[in-house]
N, C-alpha and C positions, 0 to 999 in steps of 0.2 A: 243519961247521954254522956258518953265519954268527948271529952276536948281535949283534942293533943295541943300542945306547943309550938312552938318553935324554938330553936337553938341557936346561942348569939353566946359567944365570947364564954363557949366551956357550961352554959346555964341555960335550961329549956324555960321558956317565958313569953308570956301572951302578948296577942298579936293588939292590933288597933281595933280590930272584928274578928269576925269568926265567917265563916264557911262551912255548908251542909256537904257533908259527904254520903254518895247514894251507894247502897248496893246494888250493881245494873243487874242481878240477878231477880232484885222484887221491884226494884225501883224506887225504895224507901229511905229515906234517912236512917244511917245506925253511928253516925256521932259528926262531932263539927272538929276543926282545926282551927289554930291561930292563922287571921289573915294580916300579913306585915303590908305597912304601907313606905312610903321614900324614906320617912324619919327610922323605920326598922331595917332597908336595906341600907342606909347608909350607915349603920347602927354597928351592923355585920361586915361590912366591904372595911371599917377600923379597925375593927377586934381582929381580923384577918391579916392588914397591914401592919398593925402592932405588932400580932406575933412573926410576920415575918423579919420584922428589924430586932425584934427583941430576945426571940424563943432561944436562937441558937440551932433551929429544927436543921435548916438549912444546912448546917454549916458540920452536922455529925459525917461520921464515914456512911459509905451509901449502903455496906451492906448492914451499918444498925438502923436507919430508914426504915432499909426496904425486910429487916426483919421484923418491927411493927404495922409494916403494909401489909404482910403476908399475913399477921395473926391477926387483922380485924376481917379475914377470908375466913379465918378458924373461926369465927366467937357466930359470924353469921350463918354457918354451917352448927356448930351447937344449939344456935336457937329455930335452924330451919323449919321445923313441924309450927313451932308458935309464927314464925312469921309470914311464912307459906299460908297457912288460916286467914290472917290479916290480910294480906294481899289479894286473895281469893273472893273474901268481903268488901274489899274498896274496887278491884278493877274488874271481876266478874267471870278471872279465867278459872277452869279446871281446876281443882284442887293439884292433881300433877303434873297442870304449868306451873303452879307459881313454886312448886317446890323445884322443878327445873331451873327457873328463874334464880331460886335464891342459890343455889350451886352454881349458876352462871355466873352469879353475882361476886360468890366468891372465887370463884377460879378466876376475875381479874383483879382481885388483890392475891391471889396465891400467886399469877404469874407475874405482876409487874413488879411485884416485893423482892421477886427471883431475878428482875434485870437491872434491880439498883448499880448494880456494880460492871454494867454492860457500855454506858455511856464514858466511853473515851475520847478525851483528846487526840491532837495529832502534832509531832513538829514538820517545820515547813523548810529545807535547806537554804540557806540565802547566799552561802560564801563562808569561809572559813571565818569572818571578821564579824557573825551574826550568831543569835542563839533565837528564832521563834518559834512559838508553840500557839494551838488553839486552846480555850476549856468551854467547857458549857457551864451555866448559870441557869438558875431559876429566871424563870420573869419574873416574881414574887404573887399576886394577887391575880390567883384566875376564877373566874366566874363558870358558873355549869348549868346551862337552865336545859330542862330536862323533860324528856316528852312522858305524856299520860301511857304510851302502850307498854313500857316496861321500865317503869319509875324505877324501882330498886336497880335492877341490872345496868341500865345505860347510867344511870348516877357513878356506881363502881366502875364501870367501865372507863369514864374520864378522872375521876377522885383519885381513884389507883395510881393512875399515869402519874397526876397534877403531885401529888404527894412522893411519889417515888423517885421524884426528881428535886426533890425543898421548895414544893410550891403551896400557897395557904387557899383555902378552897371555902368561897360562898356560893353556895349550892341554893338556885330558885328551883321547887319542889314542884311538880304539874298539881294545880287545885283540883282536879277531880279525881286523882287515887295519891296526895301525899303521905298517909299514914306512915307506912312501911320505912320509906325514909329516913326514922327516928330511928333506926337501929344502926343503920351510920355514924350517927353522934354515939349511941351504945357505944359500939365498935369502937368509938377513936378514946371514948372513954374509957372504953376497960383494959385498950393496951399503953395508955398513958400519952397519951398525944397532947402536946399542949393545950391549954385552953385558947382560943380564937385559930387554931388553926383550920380544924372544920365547922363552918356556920352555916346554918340549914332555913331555911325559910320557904313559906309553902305567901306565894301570892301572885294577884291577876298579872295578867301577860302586858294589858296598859297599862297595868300601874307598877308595882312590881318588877316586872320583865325590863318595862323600860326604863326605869332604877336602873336597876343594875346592870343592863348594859352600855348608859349614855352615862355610868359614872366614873369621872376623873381620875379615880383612883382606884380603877378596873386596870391590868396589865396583859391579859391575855382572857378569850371567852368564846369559851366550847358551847355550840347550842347544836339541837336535835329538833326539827319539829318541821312545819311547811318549807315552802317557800316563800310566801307571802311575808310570813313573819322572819324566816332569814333574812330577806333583804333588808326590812327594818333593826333588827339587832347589827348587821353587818353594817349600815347605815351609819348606827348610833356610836359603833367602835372606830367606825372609819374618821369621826368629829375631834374624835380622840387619839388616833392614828393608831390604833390597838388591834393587834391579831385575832384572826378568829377561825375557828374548826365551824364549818358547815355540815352536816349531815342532813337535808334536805329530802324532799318526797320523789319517789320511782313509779316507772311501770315498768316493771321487770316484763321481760318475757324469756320463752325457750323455746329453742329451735328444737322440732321433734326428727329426726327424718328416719327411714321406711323402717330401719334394722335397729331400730331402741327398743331396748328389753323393754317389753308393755308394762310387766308389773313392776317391775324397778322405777319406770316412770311415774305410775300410780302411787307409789308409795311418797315419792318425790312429790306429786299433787297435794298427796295429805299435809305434807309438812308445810308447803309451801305456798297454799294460801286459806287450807282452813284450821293450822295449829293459829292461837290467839286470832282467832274469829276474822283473821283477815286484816288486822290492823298492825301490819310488821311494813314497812317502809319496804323493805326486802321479796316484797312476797309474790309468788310467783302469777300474776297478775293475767296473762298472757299466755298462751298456749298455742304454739305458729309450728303450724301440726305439717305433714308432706301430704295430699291430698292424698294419695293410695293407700293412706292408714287413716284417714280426716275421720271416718264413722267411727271404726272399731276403737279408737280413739274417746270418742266422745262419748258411746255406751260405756264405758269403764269409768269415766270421770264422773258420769250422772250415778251408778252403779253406787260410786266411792261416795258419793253428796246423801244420797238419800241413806244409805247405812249410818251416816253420821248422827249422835243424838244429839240434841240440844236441851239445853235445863242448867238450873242452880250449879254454880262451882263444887259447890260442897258437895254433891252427889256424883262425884266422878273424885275420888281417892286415887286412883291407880290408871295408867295410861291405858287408852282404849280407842274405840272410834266416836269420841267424845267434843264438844265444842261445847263453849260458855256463852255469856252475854255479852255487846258489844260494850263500851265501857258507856255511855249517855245514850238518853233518847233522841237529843239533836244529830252524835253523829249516828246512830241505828238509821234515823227517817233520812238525813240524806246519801246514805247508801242506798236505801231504799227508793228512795226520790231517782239517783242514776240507773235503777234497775231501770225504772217504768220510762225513763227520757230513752236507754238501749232499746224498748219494745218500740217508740215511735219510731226512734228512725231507721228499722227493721231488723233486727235484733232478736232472735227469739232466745226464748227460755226454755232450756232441755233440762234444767230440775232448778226447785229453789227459785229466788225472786221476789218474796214476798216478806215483810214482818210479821214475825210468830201473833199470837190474837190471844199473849200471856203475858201475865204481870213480867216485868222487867223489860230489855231493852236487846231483841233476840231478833236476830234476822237468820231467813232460811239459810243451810251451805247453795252458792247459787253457781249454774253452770249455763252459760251463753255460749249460742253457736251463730252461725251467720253472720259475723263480726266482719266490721268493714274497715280498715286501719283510717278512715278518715271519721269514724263514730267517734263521740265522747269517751263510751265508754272502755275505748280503745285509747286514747290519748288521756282521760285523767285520771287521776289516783283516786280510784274506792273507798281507798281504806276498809273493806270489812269481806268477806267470805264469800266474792266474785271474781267467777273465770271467767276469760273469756276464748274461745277455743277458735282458732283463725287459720286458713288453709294458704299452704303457698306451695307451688310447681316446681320451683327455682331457686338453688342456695342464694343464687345473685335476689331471687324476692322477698325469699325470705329475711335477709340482711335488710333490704330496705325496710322491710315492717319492724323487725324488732331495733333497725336505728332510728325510725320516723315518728320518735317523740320529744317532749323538749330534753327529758330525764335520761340518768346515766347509770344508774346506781348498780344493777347486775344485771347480767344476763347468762343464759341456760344452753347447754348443746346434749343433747341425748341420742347416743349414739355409737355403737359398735366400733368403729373404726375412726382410730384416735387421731392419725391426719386430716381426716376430714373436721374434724372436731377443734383439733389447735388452728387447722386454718381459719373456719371460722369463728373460732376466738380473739382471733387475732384481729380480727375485723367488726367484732362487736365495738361499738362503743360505752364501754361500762367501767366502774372500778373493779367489779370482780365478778369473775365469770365461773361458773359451776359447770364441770362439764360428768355427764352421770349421776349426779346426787343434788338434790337444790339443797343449799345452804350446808352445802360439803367446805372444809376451812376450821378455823376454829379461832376464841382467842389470838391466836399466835400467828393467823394473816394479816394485814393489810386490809383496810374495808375506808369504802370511800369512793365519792361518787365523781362522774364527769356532767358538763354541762348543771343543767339547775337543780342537780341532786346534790351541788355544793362540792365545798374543794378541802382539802385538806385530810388528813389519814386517819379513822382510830384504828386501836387494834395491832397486836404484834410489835415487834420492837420499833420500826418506823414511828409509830406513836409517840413515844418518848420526845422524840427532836420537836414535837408540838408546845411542848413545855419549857425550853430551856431555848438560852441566846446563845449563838457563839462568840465569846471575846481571844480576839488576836492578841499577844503577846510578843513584843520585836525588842530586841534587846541586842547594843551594837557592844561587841567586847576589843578588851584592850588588846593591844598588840602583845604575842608572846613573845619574838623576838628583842 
C-alpha cells in the first residue's frame, strides 16, 4: 500500500493520520494519504509567509515569474500518461478525461506564465503640481481548497494565477482523489521555485478546511466546492476581513428553440452533463426544450444516454461514448436517492435512473422528462449524469425557468438566429453563457457565477486582479518656476 505525503516548506512529510483512498471504479482501497491536522495547516500557512517576506519571489521581474509558471505547465505535460493513470485510479474518470484534465491543467500555467507581464499600472492626472500613479501588489498568503471533481486542474487553475502575480500558495487537497496533486510540488520543484512557496496538504473540510480558512495569517482564499460550505469558508475569512473567490454549485440550463441544429445540440448534451459522469458545477443540468421539438428532442438525448458505456477508467484509453464511476458511494446513492424523490413527484424516466448493480460507484447516464421547474430535481444540483428535459411555449417562459433557481453559474441558448440568442442572453442570469456549444470559451474567458454560484472571477486575464491589491501613489512636486 502506497502512502503519499504531504508537502510543507519545499519537503513531502507525514500527516497526523492517514486516509483511505478508494478507486470508485471497484470501490477498493489502492493506497492512503497524509491526513494534516491545525498543527500541519498552520505548519504550511508559515513556510508560505516566510517565503513570502524572505524568498525575493515576489519581487523578480514578471516575466522571469511567469517563465517558471509556464514550465511547471511543461513538466506536467511530460509526465501526463503517468499522471492521467493516477487520476483515473483516485477519481474514476476515463482514462481520456483525465489526460484531458492534465492538459487542462497545464494550459493554465502555460497561459497565466504568458500574462505575468499583462498587469499594469496606471497614472492619475491631478495638476501640474502632482505626480500619481497606481501598482498592483501581491496579497502575499493565499489559500486554495480545491474540489474532488477535478483536483488537479481547478488546483492550477488558481495556483497559476496566485503565483504569476508573487503570491505563496497553501493548497487544501479534496481527501477523496488528493494523489495527483503531488505533482504540483513536482512541478514547482523541478523548475526551482522556492521552498514554502507551494505547500500542499490533503485534509477533512472540518478540520483542515477550517484551519486554513479561519487562519490569521490567511490574506486572500480561493475555494470551489457547495454552497453550504462557501458560506462557511466565506464566513471564516469575513472574521478576518480576507477576500475570497467563491465558485459555488449551478443548475445550468439551455434554452433549445425550434431551429437548433439537433445534432449540434446532441453533441453539446454529451459534453455537458455526461463528460465526468455529471459532476462539473457547469453541467448542463437542464434542457428547457420549445415544445414543437420537446419529443424529437428527447428520443436523441435517450438515444445518446443508452449508447453511452459505463465501466472501469482504465478501459476507455481513447475518447469515445464512454463514462466512468462517480467519484464515492455517498455521492453515487444520493444522485441516485434525487432520481427516485423526481419519480414521486412525477417525473418520469426516459433512460437511466438507477445504480449500476457492480462493484464500484456507477450510476446509469439519466434522462428525465415531465420536469416541473417547481420539482427538486429541477431546482437542485445532482451532481452526476441527470438531465432533466423541460418544455416551454414562450422566450418570456422560458427565461423564467432557466432564471427560477437560487444559482447563476451558466446558461445555454441553441439556436440559429443569433439575435434572438444575444437577446436572450442578455437576460439570462448567469456568469457565462454558451450560446451553440456548451462549455464553448476557454482558459482565457471569464467564468464565474451570479447569485449563490458565488462571486468573484477565474479564468482569463480578469483573474489576475483576484490576487493582487491596488496601492495609490500621490507625490506633490516642487515648483519649477
Amino acid at each position: 500500500m502506497t502512502v503519499y505525503q504531504n508537502y510543507i516548506n519545499g519537503r513531502f512529510v507525514d500527516g497526523s493520520s492517514t486516509i483511505d483512498i478508494h478507486n470508485p471504479a471497484t470501490g477498493k482501497v489502492f493506497a492512503q494519504h497524509a491526513l494534516a491536522d491545525s498543527t500541519q495547516v498552520d505548519q504550511a500557512v508559515q513556510a508560505a509567509r516566510q517565503c513570502h517576506q524572505s524568498s525575493g519571489f515576489k519581487d523578480l521581474r514578471p516575466v522571469e515569474r511567469g517563465r517558471m509558471v509556464r514550465r511547471m505547465g511543461d513538466y506536467l505535460l511530460q509526465n501526463c500518461e503517468e499522471i492521467a493513470d493516477l487520476l483515473t485510479r483516485e477519481a474514476g474518470k476515463p482514462l481520456w478525461e483525465s489526460k484531458i484534465e492534465v492538459e487542462g491543467a497545464a494550459r493554465y500555467f502555460e497561459y497565466y506564465g504568458n500574462q505575468a507581464e499583462s498587469l499594469e499600472g496606471k497614472s492619475i492626472p491631478l495638476g501640474s503640481n502632482y505626480y500619481d500613479f497606481t501598482v498592483y501588489e501581491p496579497y502575499g498568503v493565499t489559500a486554495h481548497i480545491i474540489p474532488w471533481n477535478y483536483p488537479l486542474e481547478m488546483t492550477a487553475r488558481s495556483v497559476s494565477a496566485a503565483l504569476t502575480t508573487g503570491n505563496t500558495c497553501v493548497i487544501k487537497t479534496p481527501e477523496l482523489d488528493p494523489i495527483t496533486n503531488r505533482y504540483i510540488a513536482l512541478a514547482a520543484e523541478h523548475v526551482g521555485m522556492p521552498e514554502g512557496l507551494v505547500n500542499i496538504i490533503c485534509g477533512l473540510g472540518h478540520e483542515a478546511g477550517e484551519a486554513l480558512s479561519s487562519h490569521k495569517d490567511i490574506n486572500q482564499i480561493v475555494f470551489t466546492g457547495s454552497v453550504e460550505t462557501g458560506i462557511k469558508v466565506a464566513s471564516n475569512a469575513a472574521k478576518n476581513v480576507v477576500p475570497c473567490v467563491l465558485e459555488l454549485g449551478g443548475k445550468s440550463g439551455a434554452i433549445v428553440l425550434p431551429d437548433a441544429d439537433k445534432q449540434n445540440l446532441i453533441d453539446s448534451v454529451r459534453w455537458g452533463i455526461f463528460f465526468g459522469a455529471g459532476q462539473v458545477c457547469s453541467a448542463m443540468s437542464r434542457l428547457i426544450v420549445h415544445d414543437s421539438i420537446h419529443d424529437e428532442v428527447v428520443d436523441q438525448a435517450v438515444a445518446l444516454a443508452e449508447r453511452i458505456t459505463t465501466g472501469p477508467g482504465s478501459e476507455f484509453p481513447e475518447f469515445g461514448d464512454s463514462m466512468g464511476a462517480m467519484i464515492s458511494e455517498q455521492q453515487r446513492d444520493r444522485a441516485a436517492g434525487l432520481c427516485k424523490q423526481a419519480q414521486e413527484e412525477g417525473a418520469v424516466i426516459a433512460a437511466g435512473g438507477y445504480k449500476k448493480n457492480v462493484p464500484g460507484f456507477f450510476l446509469e447516464p439519466t434522462v428525465f422528462t415531465n420536469v416541473k421547474p417547481s420539482m427538486t430535481i429541477a431546482q437542485e444540483e445532482v451532481f452526476g449524469p441527470v438531465i432533466s428535459v423541460m418544455k416551454f411555449s414562450t422566450e418570456e417562459e422560458a427565461l423564467s425557468i432557466i432564471n427560477g433557481t437560487q444559482y447563476g453559474l451558466v446558461g445555454g441558448v441553441f439556436t440559429k438566429d443569433l439575435n434572438k440568442a444575444h437577446g436572450l442572453a442578455q437576460n439570462i442570469r448567469a456568469g457565462q453563457i454558451y450560446i451553440n456549444e456548451w462549455f464553448a470559451g476557454g482558459v482565457e474567458t471569464p467564468f464565474g457565477g451570479y447569485g449563490k454560484s458565488g462571486y468573484g472571477r477565474e479564468k482569463g486575464n480578469e483573474a489576475l486582479l483576484n490576487y493582487v491589491q491596488t496601492k495609490n501613489i500621490a507625490s506633490k512636486l516642487s515648483s519649477l518656476k
